[in-house]
N, C-alpha and C positions, 0 to 999 in steps of 0.2 A: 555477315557484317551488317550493321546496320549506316545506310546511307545518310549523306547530311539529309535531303529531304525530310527525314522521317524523323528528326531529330526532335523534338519536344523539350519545352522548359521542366525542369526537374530530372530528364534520363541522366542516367548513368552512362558513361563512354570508357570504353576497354575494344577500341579497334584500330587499325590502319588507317592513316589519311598519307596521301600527297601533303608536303607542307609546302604548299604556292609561294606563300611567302615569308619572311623572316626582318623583325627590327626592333634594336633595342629602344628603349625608350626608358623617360624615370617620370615619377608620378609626381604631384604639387609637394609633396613633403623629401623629394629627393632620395626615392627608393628605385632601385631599377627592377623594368619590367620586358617582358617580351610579347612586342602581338607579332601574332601566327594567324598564318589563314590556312585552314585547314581545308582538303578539297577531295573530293572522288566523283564519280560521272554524271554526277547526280545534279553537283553544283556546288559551291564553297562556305563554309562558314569563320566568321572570325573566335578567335583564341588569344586567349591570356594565361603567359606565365607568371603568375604574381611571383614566383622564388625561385628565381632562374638560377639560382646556386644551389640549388637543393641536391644532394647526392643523385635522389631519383629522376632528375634532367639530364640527358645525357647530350653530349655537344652535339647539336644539329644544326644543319643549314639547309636554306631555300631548294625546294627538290630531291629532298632527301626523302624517302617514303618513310614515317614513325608510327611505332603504336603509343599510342597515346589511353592514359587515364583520366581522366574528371568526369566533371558534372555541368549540362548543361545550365544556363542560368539567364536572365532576362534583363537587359541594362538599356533602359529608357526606348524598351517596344523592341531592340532588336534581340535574338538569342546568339548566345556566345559560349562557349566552353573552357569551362575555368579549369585550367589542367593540371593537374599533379604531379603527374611522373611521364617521363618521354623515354624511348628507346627506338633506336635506328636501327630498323630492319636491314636484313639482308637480302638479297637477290634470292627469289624463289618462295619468299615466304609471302609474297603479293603474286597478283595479273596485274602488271600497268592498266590492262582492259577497262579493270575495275574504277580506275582514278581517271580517265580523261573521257569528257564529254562527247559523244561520238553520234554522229545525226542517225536519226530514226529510218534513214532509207539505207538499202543496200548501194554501197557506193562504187559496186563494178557493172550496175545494171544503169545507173548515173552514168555512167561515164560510158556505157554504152548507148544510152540516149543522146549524149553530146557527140560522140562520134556520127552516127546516125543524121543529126543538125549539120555538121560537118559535110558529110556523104549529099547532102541534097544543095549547096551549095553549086550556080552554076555556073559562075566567074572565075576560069582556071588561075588568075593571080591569086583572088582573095583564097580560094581554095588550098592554093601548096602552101599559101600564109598558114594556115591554119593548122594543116597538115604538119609543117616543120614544129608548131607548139606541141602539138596534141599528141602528132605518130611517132615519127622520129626522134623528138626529143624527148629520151628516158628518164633522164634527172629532171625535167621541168614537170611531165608527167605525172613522175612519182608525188615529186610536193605538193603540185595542183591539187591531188587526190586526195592528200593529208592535210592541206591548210586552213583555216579558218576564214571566215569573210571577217572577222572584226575581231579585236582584242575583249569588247563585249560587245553590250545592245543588243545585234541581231548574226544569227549565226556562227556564234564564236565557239563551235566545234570541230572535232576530226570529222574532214568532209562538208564540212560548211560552207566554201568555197565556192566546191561544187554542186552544190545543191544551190544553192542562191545564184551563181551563171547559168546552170539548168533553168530553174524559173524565171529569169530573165530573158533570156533564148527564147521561152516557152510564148512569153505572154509579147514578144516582139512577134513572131512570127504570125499569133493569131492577130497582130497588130496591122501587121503585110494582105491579110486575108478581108478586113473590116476597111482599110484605108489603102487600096490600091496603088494610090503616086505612093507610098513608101517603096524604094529600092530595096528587097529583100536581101541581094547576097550583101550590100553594106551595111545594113542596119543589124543581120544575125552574126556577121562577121564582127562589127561591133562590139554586140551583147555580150556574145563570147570569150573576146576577148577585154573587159572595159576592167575587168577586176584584176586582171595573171599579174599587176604591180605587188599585189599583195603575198605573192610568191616570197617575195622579198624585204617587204614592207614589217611582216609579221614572222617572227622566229618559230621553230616547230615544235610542237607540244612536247614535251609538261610546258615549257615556258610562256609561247605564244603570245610574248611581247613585244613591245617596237624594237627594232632591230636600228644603232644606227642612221645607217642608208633610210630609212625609212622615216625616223625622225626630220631627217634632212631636207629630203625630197618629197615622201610618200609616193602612194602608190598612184594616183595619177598620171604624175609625171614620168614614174620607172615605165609605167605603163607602155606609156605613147613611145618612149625609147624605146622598150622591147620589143614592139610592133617595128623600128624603126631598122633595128639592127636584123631584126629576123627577113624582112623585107630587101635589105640591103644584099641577101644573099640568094636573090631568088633572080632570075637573069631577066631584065628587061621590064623590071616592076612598076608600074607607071606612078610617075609621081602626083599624079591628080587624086589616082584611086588611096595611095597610102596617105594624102594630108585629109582624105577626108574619110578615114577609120581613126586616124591619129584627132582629128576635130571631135568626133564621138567619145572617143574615148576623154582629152581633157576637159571636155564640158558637158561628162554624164551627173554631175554633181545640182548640175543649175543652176545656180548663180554662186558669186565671190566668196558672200558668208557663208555657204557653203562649202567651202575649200577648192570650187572649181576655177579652174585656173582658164577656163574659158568660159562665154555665155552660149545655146545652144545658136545656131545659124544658121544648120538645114532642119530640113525637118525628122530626119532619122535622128538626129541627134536630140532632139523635141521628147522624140518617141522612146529613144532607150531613157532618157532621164525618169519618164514617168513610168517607165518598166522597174528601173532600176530603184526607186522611190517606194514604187506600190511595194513590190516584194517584199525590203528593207522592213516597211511599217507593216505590212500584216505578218510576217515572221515575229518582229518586236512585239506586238497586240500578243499572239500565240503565245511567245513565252511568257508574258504578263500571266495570261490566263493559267499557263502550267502550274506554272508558282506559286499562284491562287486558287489553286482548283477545293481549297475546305473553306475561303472565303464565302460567305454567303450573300454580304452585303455588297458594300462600294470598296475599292481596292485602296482610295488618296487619291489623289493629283498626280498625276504623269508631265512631266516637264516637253518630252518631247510631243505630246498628242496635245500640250497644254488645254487640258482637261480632265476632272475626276474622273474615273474607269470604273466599271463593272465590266460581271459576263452578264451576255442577254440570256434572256429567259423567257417562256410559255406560262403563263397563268392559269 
């Protein structure tokens, strides 16, 4: 199969996508049309049905996996696939593997790293805290392993989650080693847990979009609950130690326009924000660069870095 990546203005298309998404639409002269976002691990591209009646469309909907016909084609800089004919595959003639974005690290040797984080923790509350997330709880587990850190931006893979609380963790802990008044079992207890809202917050792939609950609240707030209730069952938890995991966690954001629903106040909380930040933007910068890796010049403007991008280079 050939991936969106690799998609070029002019190819021909005769393969399977995920169709992410689905919406009728009708164009200035009152003709109806359908854009499709067409996706595999690679990454998504948008589509156009210009003759959604056409015998050779067969009814599809969002999630359906299709093969799809057309021709790639170029509409004001971005490339888009002008499609012809659709058919709705059946179970076996794909790998889901194939369609959903999935991080570059092994995600049981991850997850053995954060156990491990876990394991060196010396405060037996924040400990069985943790424990109850990570060991014991098999359904939270499992999702953690599969969820995405973001709908996009940064990390918005299977295992994204984990991978971006791993390097959070990571660069908190050398943080404990460089700035000594930081409290290490609150600030990695923290790190650790500052994202598990997102459990909830974001729906499980193919879909992997706001859920609800999530819309409503997000994951800050589910956050600090979950910390709250898991807490609640742990005998004799002192309530000094959980408002100030529960402080980290709603003002790992930084400030309001932010979304943080706190400003930071100790100084672990200081510290996961800029853990939690760095990671964010240098995963975001990386995939820029993936994206663009036949670029040779300047990338545009980036809204979030507000500034033109390149990659660096050696003369």
């Amino acid at each position: 199969m050939k991936y969106v990546r690799d998609l070029k203005e002019g190819d021909r298309v005769f393969d399977i996508y995920l169709c992410k998404h689905r919406q009728s639409a009708v164009t200035k002269n009152g003709k109806p049309y359908e854009n499709v976002i067409l996706q595999d691990k690679t990454g998504t591209m948008d589509a156009k049905v210009w003759e959604p009646n056409n015998p050779g469309i067969d009814d599809f909907d969002t999630l359906d996996y299709i093969e799809v016909y057309g021709e790639v084609t170029n509409f004001q800089g971005a490339l888009q696939v002008n499609v012809k004919r659709i058919r709705v595959c059946r179970e076996g003639e794909y790998n889901p593997a194939d369609y959903l974005p999935v991080s570059s690290k092994d995600i049981d040797t991850m997850y053995q790293e954060l156990l491990s984080l876990i394991k060196s923790i010396q405060n037996t509350y924040y400990k069985q805290l943790l424990e109850a997330f990570f060991v014991k709880d098999e359904a939270f587990s499992k999702a953690f392993r599969k969820s995405s850190a973001a709908k996009a931006v940064h990390h918005g893979f299977v295992g994204g989650l984990l991978e971006h609380t791993l390097s959070v963790a990571k660069l908190c802990d050398y943080y404990c080693t460089a700035y000594p008044v930081l409290k290490r079992d609150l600030l990695l207890t923290a790190a650790i847990c500052h994202d598990i809202g997102k459990t909830r917050e974001l729906s499980a792939f193919p879909e992997n979009d706001y859920t609800d609950e999530g819309q409503m609240l997000g994951h800050i707030v589910m956050g600090a609950q979950m910390v709250a209730d898991k807490a609640a069952g742990i005998a004799d938890f002192p309530k000094a130690l959980l408002t100030q995991v529960q402080h980290c966690i709603l003002a790992h954001h930084g400030k309001y326009e932010y979304g943080s629903p706190k400003i930071p106040a100790i100084i672990e909380a200081v510290a996961l924000n800029y853990a939690d930040d760095t990671d964010a933007k240098m995963e975001t910068f990386k995939e820029i660069l993936d994206n663009n890796s036949e670029v040779t010049g300047w990338f545009g403007y980036n809204r979030l870095f507000e500034s033109n991008l390149r990659a660096s280079k050696i003369d």
